[in-house]
N, C-alpha and C positions, 0 to 999 in steps of 0.2 A: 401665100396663095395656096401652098398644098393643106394647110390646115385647114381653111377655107374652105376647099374642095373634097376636105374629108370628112368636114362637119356635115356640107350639105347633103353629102352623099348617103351618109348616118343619118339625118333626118329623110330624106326622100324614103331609104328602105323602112327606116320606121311609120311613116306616112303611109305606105303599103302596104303593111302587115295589118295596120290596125282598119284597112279598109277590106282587105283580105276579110280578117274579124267581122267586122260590118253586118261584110255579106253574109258568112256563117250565120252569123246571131238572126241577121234579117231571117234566113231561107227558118230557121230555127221557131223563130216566133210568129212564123204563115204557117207553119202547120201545130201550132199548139194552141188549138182552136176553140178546146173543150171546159166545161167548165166541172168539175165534178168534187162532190164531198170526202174527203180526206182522211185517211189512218193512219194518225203520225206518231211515231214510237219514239220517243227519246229514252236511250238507256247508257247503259257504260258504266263504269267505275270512278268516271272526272264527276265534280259537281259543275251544277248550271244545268241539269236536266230538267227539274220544276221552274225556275228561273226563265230559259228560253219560253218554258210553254206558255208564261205567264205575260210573256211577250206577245205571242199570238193573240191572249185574252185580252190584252188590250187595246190593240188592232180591233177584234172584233168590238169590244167595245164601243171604240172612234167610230166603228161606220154603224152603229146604233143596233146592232147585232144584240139578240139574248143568250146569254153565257150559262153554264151550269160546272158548278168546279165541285167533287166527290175529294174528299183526301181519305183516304185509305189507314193512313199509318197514325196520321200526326195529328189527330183530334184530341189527347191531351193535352195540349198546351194553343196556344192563340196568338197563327201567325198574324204578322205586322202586315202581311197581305191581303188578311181578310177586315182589319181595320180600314184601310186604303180603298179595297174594292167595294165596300160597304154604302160608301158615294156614290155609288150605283145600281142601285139598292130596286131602281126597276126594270132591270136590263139583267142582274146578276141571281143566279142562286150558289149559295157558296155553304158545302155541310161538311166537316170534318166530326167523321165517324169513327176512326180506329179509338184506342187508347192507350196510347202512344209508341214507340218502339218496342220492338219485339224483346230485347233484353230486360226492359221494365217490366214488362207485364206479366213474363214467365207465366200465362195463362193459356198454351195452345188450342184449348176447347173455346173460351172467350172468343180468343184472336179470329177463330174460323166462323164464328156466328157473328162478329161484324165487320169481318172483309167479305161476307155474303150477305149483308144487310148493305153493305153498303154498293157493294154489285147493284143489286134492285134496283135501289136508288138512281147510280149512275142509269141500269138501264132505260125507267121510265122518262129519265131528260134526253136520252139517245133515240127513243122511240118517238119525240113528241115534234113535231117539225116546226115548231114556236123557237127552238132553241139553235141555234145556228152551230155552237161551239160544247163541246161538253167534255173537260180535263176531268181523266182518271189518273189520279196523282198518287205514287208510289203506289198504283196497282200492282205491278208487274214484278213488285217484292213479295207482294201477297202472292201472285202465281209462283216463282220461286220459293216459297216456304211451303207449297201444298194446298195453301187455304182456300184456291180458286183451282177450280178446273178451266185448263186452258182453251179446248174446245166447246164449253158452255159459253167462254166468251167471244170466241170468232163467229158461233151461230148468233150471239146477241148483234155482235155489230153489224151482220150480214144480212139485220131488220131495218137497221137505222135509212131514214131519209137519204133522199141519193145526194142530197145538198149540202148533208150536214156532216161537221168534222169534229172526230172524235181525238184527242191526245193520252195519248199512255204514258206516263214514268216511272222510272227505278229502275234501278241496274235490275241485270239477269233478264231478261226479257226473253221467253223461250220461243223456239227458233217456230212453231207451228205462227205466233201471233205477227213475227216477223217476215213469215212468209205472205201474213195474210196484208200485212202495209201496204200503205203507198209511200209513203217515208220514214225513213229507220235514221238517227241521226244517235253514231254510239260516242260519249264523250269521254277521251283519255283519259287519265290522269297522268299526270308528269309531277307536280308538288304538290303537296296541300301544308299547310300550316302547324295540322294537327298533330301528324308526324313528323313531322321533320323537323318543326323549333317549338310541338309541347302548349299552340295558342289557340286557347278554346275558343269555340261558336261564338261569335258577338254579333250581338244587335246591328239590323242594315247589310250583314255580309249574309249569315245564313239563318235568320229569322228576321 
């Protein structure tokens, strides 16, 4: 009997927290009334920063959305994402401009005339209100190396359509672009593979 009465007594209080909750969430989602275009930073030292955004992209995809994905760093090689997104070939534009990581290419004057070729680029799909979504991918490596001026980019965005949502990656993301967000999402790291047991990039995990 008392176990009985200490169970239900444990459920009832549970029962009322979560209605408690409810109400919170309710009064929470009557005043978030607005709808408005987005400046989402994903930065950090964990990976799943390009990853997460590519989830977004295909979100917008689903609801028939035009997408526009710039990669900044990793236009030598050809990710398995733009194979995939290519199936959508009239919804997406997808230009990978760098050439390739900045330890490869030991070419600092290159690297700066096409993480500013490729700025434009991104700008003109940020300016155009056709485009709902536009990932600036491993941007924000190119602002931490120099290559971008970080206030030519907050005035770019500060053009964009009120509708539309821009996404930023790559660690380092310096603190002016962050202020200018409306979401900063920084990802830890705790392990990675590379370090710790020596297990290079594979296919499906990071390409």
């Amino acid at each position: 009997m008392e176990e009985a009465a200490s169970k239900s007594l444990t459920e009832d209080r549970y029962r009322q927290k979560m209605q408690r909750r409810q109400e919170v969430q309710t009064q929470r989602l009557a005043t978030a009334d607005r709808e408005k275009g987005l400046i989402i930073i994903n930065t950090g030292n964990g990976k799943g920063k390009t990853t997460a955004a590519l989830g977004m992209v295909m979100r917008s995809l689903g609801h028939g959305y035009k997408v526009a994905i710039i990669q900044f760093i990793k236009g030598a090689w050809e990710p398995a994402e733009k194979a995939v997104l290519s199936q959508w070939e009239n919804q997406i534009e997808f230009h990978a401009m760098g050439s390739g990581f900045t330890w490869e290419t030991q070419d600092r004057t290159r690297d700066i005339e096409e993480a500013q070729t490729a700025w434009l680029k991104g700008l003109e799909f940020i300016l155009n209100p056709e485009f709902k979504l536009v990932l600036l991918d491993e941007i924000n490596i190119a602002l931490k190396l120099g290559y971008l001026d970080p206030q030519e980019i907050v005035a770019g965005l500060a053009q964009k359509p009120e509708e539309t949502h821009v996404i930023l990656t790559g660690r380092g993301a310096p603190n002016l672009l962050i202020e200018t967000a409306d979401l900063v999402t920084e990802m830890k790291l705790v392990k990675h593979p590379f370090r710790e047991q020596g297990i290079k990039a594979q296919a499906g995990i990071e390409y």
